[in-house]
mmJSON file of the N, C-alpha and C atoms, coordinates in Angstrom:
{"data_MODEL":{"atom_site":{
"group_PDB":["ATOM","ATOM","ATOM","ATOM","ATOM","ATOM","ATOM","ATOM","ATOM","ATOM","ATOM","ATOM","ATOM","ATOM","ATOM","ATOM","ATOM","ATOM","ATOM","ATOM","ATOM","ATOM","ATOM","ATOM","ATOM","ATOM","ATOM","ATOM","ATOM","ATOM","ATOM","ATOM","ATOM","ATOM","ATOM","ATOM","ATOM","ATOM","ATOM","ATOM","ATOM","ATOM","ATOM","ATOM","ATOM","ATOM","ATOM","ATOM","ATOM","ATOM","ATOM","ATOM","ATOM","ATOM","ATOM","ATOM","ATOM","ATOM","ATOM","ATOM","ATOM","ATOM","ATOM","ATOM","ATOM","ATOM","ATOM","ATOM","ATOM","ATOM","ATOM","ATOM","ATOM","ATOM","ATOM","ATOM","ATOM","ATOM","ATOM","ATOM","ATOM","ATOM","ATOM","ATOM","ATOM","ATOM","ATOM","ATOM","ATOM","ATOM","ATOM","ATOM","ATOM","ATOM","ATOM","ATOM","ATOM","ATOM","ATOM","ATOM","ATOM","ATOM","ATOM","ATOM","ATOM","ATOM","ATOM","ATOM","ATOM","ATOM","ATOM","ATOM","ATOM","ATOM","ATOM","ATOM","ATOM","ATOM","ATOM","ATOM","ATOM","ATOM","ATOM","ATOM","ATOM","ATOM","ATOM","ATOM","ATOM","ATOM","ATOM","ATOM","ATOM","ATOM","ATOM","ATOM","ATOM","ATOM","ATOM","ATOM","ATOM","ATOM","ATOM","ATOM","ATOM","ATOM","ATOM","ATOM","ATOM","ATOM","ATOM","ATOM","ATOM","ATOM","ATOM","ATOM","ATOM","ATOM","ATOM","ATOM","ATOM","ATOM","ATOM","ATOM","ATOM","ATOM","ATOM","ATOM","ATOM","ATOM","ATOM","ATOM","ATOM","ATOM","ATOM","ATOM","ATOM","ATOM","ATOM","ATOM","ATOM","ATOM","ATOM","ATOM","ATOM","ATOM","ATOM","ATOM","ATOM","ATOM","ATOM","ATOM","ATOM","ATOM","ATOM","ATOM","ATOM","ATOM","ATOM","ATOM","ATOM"],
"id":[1,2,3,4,5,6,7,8,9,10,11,12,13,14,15,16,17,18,19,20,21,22,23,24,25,26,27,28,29,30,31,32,33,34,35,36,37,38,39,40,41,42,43,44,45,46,47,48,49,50,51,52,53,54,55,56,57,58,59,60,61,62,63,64,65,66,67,68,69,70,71,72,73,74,75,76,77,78,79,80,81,82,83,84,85,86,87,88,89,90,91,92,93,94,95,96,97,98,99,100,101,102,103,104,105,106,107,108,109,110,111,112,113,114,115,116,117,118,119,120,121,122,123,124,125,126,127,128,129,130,131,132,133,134,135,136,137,138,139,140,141,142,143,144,145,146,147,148,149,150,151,152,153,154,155,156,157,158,159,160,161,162,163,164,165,166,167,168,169,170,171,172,173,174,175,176,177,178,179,180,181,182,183,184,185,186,187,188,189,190,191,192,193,194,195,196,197,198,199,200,201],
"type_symbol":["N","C","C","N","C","C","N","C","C","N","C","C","N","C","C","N","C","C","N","C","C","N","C","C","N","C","C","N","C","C","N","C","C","N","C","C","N","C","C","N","C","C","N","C","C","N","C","C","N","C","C","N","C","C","N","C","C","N","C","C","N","C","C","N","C","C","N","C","C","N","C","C","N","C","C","N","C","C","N","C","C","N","C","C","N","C","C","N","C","C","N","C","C","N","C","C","N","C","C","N","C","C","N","C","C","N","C","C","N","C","C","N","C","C","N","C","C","N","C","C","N","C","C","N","C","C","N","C","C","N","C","C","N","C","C","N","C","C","N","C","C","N","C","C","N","C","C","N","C","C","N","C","C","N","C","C","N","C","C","N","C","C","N","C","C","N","C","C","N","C","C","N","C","C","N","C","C","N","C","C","N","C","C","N","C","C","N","C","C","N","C","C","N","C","C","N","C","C","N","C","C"],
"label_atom_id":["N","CA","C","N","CA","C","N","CA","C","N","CA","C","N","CA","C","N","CA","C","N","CA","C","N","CA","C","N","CA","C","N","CA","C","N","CA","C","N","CA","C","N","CA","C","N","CA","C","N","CA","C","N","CA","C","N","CA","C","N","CA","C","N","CA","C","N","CA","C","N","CA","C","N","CA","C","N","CA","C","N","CA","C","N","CA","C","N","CA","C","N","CA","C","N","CA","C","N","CA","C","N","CA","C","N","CA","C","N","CA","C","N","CA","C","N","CA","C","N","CA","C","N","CA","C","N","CA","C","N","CA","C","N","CA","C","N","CA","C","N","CA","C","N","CA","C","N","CA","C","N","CA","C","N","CA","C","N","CA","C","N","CA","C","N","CA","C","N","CA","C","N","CA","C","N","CA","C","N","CA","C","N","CA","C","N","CA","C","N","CA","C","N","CA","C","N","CA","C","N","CA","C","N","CA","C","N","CA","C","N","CA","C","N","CA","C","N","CA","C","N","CA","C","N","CA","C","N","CA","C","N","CA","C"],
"label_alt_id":[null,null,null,null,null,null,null,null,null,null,null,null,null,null,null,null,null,null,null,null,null,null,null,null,null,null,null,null,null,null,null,null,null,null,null,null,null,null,null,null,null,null,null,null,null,null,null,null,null,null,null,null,null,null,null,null,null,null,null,null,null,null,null,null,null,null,null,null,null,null,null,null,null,null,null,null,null,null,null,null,null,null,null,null,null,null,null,null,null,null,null,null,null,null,null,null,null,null,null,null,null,null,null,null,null,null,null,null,null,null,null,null,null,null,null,null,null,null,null,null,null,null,null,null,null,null,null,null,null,null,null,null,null,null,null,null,null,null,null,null,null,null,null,null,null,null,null,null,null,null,null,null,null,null,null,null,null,null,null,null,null,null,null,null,null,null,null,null,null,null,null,null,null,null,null,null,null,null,null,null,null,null,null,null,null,null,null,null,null,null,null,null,null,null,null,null,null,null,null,null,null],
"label_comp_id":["UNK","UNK","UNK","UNK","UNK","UNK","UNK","UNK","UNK","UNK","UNK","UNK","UNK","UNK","UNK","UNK","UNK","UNK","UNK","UNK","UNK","UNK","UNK","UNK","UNK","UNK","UNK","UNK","UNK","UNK","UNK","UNK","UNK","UNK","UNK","UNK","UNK","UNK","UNK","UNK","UNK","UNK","UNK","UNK","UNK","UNK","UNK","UNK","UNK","UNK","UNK","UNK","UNK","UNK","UNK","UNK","UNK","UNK","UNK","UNK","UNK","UNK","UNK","UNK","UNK","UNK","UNK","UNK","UNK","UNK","UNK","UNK","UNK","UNK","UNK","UNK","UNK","UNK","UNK","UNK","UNK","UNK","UNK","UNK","UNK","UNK","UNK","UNK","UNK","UNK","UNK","UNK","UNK","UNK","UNK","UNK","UNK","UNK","UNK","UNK","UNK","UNK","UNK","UNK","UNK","UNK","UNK","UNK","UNK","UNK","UNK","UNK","UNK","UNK","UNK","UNK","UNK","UNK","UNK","UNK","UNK","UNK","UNK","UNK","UNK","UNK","UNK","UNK","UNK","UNK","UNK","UNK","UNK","UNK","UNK","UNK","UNK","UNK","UNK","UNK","UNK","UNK","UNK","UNK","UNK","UNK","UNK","UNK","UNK","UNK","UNK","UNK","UNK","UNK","UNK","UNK","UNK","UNK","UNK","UNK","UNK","UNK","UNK","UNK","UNK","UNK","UNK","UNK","UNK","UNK","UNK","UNK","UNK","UNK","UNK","UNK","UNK","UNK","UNK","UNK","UNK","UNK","UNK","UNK","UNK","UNK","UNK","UNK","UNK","UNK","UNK","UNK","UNK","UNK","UNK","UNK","UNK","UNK","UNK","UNK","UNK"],
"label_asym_id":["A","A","A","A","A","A","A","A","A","A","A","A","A","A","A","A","A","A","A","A","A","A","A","A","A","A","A","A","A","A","A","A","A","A","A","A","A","A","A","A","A","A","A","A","A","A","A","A","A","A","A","A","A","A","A","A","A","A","A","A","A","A","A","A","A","A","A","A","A","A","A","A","A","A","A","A","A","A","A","A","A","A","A","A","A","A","A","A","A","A","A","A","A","A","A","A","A","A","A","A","A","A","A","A","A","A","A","A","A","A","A","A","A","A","A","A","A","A","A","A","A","A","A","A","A","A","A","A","A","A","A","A","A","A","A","A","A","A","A","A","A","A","A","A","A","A","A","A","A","A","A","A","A","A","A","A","A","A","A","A","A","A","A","A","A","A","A","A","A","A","A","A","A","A","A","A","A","A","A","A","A","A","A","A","A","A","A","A","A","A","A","A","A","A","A","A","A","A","A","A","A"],
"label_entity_id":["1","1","1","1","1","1","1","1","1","1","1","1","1","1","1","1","1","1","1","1","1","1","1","1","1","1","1","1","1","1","1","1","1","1","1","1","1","1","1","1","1","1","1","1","1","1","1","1","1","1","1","1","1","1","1","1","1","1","1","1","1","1","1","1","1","1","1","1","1","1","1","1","1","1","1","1","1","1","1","1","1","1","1","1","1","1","1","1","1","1","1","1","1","1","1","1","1","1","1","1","1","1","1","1","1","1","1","1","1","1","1","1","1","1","1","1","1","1","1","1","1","1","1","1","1","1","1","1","1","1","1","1","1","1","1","1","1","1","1","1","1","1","1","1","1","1","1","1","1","1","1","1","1","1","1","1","1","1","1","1","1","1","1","1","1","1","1","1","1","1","1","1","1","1","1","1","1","1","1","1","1","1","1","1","1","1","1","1","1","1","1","1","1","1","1","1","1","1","1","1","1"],
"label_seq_id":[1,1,1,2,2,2,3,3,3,4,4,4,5,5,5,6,6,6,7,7,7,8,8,8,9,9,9,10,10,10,11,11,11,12,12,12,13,13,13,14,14,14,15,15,15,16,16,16,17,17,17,18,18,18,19,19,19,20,20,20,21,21,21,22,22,22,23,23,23,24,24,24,25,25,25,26,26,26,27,27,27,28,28,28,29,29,29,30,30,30,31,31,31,32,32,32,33,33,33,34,34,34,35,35,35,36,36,36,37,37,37,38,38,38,39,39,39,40,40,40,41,41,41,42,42,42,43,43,43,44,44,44,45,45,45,46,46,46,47,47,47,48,48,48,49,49,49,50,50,50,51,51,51,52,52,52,53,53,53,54,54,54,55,55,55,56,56,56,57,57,57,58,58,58,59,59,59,60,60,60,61,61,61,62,62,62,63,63,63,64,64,64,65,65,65,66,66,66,67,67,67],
"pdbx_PDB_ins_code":[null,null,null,null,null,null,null,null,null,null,null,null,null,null,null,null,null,null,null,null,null,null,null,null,null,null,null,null,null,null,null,null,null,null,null,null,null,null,null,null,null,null,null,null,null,null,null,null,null,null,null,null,null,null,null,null,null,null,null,null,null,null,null,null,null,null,null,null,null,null,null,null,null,null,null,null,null,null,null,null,null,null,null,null,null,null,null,null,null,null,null,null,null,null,null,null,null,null,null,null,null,null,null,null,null,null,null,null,null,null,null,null,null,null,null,null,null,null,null,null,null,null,null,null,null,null,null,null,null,null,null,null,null,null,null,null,null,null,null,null,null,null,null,null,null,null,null,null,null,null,null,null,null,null,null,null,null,null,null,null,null,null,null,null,null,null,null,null,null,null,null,null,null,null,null,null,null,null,null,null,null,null,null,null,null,null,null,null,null,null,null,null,null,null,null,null,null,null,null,null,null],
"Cartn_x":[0.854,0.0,0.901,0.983,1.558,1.101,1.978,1.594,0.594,0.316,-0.934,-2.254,-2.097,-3.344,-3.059,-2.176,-2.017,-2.805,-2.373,-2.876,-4.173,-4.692,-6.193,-6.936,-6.379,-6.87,-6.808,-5.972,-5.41,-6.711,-7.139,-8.013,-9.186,-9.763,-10.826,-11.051,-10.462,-10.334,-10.355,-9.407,-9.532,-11.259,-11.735,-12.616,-14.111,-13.671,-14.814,-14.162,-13.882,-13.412,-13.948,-13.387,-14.518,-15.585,-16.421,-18.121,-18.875,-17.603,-17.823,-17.972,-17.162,-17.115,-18.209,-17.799,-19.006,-20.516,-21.29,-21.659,-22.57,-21.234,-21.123,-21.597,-20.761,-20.587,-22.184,-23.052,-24.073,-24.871,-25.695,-26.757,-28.122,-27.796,-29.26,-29.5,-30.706,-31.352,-30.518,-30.061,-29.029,-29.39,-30.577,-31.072,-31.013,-31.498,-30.923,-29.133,-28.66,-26.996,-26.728,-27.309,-26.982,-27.498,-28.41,-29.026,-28.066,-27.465,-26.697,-25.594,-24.751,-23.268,-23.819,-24.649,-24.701,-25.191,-25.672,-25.957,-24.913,-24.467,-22.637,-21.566,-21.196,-20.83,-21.014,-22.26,-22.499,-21.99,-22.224,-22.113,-20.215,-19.691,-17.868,-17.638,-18.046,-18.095,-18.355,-19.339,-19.652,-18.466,-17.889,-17.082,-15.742,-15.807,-13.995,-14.114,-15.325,-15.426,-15.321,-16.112,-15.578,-14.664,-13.606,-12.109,-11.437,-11.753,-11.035,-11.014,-12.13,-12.638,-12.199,-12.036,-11.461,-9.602,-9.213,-7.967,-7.621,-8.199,-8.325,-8.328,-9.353,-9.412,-7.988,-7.6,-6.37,-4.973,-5.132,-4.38,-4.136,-5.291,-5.343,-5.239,-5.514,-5.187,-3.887,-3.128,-1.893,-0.752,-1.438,-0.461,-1.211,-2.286,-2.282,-1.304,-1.566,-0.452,1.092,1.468,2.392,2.991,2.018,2.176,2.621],
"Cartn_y":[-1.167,0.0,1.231,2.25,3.252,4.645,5.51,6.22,7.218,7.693,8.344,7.694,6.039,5.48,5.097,4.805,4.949,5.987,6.911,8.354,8.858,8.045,8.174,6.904,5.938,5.252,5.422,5.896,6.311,7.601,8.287,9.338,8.783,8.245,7.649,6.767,6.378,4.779,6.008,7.296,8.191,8.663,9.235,10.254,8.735,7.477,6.387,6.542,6.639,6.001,7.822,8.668,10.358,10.223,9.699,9.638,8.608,7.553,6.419,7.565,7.601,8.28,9.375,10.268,11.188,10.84,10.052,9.165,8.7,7.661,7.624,8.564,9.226,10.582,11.22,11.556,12.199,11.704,12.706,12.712,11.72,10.332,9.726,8.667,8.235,6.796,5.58,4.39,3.487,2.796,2.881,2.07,3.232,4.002,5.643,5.498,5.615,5.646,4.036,3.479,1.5,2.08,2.508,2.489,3.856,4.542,5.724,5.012,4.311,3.65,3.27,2.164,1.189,2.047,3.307,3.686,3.971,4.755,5.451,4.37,3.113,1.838,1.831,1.679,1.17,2.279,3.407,4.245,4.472,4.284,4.144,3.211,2.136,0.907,0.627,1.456,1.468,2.284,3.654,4.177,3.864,2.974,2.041,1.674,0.381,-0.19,0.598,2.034,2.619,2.941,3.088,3.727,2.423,1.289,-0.218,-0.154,-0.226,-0.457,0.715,2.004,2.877,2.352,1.763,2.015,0.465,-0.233,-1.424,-1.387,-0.384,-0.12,0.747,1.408,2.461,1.723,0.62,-0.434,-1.13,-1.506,-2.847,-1.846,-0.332,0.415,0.646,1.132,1.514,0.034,-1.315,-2.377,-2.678,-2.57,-2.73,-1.203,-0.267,0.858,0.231,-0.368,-0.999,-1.918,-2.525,-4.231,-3.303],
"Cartn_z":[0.0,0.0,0.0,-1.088,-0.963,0.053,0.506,1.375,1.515,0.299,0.563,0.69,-0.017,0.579,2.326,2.398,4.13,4.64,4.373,4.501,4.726,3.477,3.459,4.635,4.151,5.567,7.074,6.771,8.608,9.162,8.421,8.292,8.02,7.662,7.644,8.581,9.34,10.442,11.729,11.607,13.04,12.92,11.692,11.857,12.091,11.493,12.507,13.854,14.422,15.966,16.419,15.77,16.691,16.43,15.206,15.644,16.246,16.118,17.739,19.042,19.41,20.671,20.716,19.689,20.164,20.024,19.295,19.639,20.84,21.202,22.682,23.697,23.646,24.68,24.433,23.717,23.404,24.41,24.987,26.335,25.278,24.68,23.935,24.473,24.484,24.915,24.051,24.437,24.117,22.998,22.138,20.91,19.975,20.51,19.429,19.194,20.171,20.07,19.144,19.564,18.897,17.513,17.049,15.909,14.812,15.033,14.575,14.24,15.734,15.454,13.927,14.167,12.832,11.471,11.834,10.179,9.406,10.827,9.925,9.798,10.437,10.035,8.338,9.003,6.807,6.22,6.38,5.657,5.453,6.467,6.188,5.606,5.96,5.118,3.665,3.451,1.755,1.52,1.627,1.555,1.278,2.142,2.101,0.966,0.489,-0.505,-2.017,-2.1,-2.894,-3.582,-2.163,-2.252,-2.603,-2.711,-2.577,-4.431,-4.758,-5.986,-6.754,-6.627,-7.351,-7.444,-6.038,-6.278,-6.804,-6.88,-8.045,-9.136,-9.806,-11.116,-11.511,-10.649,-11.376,-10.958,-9.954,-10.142,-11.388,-12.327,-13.184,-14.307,-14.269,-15.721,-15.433,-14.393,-14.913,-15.637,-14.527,-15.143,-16.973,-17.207,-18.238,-19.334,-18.904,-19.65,-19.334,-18.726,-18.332,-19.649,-19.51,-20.291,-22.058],
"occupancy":[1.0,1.0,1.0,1.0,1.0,1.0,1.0,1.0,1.0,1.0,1.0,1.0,1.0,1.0,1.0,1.0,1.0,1.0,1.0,1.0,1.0,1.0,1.0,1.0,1.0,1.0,1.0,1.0,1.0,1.0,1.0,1.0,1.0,1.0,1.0,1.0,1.0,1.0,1.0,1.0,1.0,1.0,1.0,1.0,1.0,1.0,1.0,1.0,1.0,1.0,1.0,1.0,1.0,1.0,1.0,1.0,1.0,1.0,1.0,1.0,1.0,1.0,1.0,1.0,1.0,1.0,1.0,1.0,1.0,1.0,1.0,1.0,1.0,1.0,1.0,1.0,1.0,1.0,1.0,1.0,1.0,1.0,1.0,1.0,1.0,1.0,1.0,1.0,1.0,1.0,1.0,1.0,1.0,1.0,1.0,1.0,1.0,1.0,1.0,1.0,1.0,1.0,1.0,1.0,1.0,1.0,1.0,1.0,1.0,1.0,1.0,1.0,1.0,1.0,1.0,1.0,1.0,1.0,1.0,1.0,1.0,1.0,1.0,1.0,1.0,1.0,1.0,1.0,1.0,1.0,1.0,1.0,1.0,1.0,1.0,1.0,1.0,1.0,1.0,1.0,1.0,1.0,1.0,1.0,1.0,1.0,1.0,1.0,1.0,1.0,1.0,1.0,1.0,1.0,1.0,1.0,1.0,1.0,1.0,1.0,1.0,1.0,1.0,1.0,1.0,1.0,1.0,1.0,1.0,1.0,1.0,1.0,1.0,1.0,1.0,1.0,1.0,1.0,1.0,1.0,1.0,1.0,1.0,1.0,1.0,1.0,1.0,1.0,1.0,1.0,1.0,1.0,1.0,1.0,1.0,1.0,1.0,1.0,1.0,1.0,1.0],
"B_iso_or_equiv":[0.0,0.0,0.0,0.0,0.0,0.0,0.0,0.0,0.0,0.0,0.0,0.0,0.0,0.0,0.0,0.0,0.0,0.0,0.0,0.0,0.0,0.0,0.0,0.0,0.0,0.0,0.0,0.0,0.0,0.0,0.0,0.0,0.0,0.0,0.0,0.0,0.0,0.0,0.0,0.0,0.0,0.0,0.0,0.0,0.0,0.0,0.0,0.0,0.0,0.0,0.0,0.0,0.0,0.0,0.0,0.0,0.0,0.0,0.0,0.0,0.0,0.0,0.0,0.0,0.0,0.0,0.0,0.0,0.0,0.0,0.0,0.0,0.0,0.0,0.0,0.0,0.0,0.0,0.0,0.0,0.0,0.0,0.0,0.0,0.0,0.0,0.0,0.0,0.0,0.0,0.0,0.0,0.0,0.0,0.0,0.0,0.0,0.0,0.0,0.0,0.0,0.0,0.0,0.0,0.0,0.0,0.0,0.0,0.0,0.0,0.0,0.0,0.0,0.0,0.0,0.0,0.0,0.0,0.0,0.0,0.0,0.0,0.0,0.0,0.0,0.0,0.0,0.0,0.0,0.0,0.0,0.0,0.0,0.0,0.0,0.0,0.0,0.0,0.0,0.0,0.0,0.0,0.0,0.0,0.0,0.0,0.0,0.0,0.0,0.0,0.0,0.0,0.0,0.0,0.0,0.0,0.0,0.0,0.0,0.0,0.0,0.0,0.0,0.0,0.0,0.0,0.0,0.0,0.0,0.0,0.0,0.0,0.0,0.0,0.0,0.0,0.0,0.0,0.0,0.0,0.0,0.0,0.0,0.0,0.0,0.0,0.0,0.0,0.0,0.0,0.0,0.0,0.0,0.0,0.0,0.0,0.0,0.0,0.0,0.0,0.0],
"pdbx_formal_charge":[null,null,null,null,null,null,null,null,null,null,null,null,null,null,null,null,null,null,null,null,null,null,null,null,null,null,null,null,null,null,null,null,null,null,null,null,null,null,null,null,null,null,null,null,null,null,null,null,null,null,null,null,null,null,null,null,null,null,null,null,null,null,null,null,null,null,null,null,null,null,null,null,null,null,null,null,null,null,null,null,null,null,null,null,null,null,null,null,null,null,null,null,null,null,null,null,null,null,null,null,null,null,null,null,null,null,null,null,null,null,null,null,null,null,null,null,null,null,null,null,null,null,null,null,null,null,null,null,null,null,null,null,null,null,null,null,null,null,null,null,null,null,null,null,null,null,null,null,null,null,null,null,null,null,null,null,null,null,null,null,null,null,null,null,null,null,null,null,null,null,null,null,null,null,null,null,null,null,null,null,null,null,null,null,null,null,null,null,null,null,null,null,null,null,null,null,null,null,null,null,null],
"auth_seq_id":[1,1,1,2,2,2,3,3,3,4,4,4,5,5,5,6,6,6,7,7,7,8,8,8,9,9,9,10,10,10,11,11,11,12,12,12,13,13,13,14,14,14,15,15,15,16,16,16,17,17,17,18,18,18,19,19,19,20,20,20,21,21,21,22,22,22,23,23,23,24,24,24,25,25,25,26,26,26,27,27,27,28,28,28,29,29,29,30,30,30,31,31,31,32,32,32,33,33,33,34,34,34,35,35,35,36,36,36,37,37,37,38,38,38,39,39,39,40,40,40,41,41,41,42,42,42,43,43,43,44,44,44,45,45,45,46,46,46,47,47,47,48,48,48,49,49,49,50,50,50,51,51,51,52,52,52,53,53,53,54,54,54,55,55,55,56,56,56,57,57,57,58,58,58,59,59,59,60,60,60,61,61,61,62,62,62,63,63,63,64,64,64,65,65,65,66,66,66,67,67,67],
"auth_comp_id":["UNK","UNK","UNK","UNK","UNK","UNK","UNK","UNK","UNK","UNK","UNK","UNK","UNK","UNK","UNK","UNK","UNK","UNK","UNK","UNK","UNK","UNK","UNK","UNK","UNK","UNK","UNK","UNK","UNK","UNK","UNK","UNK","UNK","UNK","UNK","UNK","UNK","UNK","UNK","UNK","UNK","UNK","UNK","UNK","UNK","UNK","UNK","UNK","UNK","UNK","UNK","UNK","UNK","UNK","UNK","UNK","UNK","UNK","UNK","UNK","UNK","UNK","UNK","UNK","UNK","UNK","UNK","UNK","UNK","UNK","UNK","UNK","UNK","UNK","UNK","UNK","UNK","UNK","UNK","UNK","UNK","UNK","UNK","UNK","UNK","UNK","UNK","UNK","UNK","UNK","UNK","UNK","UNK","UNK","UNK","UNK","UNK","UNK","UNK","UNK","UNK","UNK","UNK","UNK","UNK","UNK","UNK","UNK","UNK","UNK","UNK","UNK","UNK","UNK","UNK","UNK","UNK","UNK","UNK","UNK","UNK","UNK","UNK","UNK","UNK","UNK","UNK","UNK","UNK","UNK","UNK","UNK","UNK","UNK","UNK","UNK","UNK","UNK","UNK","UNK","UNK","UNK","UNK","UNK","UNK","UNK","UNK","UNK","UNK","UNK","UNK","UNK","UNK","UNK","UNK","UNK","UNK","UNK","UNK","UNK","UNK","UNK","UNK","UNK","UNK","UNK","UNK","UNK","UNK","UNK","UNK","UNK","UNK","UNK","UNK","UNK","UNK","UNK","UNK","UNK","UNK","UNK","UNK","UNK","UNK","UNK","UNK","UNK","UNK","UNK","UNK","UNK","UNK","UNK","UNK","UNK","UNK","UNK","UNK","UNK","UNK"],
"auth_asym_id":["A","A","A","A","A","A","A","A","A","A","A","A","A","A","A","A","A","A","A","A","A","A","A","A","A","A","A","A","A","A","A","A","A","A","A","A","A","A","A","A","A","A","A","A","A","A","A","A","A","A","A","A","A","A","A","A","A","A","A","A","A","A","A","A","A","A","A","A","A","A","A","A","A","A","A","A","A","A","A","A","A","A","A","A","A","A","A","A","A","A","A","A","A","A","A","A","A","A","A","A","A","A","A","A","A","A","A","A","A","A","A","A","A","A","A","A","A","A","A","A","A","A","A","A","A","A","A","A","A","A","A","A","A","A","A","A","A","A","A","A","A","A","A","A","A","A","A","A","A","A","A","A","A","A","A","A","A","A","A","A","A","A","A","A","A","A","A","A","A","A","A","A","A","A","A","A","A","A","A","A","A","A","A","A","A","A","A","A","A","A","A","A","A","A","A","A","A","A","A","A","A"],
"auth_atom_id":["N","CA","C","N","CA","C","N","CA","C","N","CA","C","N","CA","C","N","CA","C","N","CA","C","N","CA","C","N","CA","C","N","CA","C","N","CA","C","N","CA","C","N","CA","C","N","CA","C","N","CA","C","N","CA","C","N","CA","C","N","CA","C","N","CA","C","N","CA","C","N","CA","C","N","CA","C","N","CA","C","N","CA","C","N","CA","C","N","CA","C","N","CA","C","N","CA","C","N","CA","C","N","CA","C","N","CA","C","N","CA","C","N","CA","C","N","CA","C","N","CA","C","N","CA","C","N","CA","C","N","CA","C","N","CA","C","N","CA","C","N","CA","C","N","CA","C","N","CA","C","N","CA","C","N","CA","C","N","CA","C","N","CA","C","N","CA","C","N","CA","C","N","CA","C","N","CA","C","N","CA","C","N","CA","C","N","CA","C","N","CA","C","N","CA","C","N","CA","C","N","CA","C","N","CA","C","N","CA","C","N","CA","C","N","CA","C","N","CA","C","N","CA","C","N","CA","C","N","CA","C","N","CA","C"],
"pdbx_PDB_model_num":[1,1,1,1,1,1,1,1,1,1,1,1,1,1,1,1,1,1,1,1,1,1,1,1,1,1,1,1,1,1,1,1,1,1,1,1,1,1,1,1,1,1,1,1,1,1,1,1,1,1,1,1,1,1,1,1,1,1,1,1,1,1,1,1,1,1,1,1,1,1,1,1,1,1,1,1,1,1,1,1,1,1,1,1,1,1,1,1,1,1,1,1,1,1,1,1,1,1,1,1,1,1,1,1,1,1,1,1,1,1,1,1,1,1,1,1,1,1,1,1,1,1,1,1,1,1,1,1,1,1,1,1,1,1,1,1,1,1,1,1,1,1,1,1,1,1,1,1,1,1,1,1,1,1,1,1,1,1,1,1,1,1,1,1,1,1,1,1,1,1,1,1,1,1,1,1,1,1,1,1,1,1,1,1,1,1,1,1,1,1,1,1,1,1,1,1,1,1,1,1,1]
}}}
């Protein structure tokens, strides 16, 4: 993995773990807080997958400009 995708992951993995916590920390009833964690879950989650699949595709074009 080159460093700016580090980069980008490392930043994306901190800014899940601050809306964990804050979150957390928020004065809400515990199925409200359970039910939020999990929207924004998916929602980083689809995200990653995005970023997976973009950097796949510009993976498999540059080795084909390669070849």
């Amino acid at each position: 993995m080159s460093n700016p995708n580090k980069i980008i992951l490392g930043l994306v993995g901190a800014a899940a773990v601050g809306v964990v916590v804050g979150i957390l920390l928020a004065p809400e009833k515990g199925g409200e807080i359970r039910k939020k964690i999990a929207d924004r879950a998916t929602d980083i989650a689809s995200h990653i997958g995005e970023l997976i699949n973009s950097g796949k595709e510009k993976g498999e074009e540059t080795a084909k400009n390669m070849a």
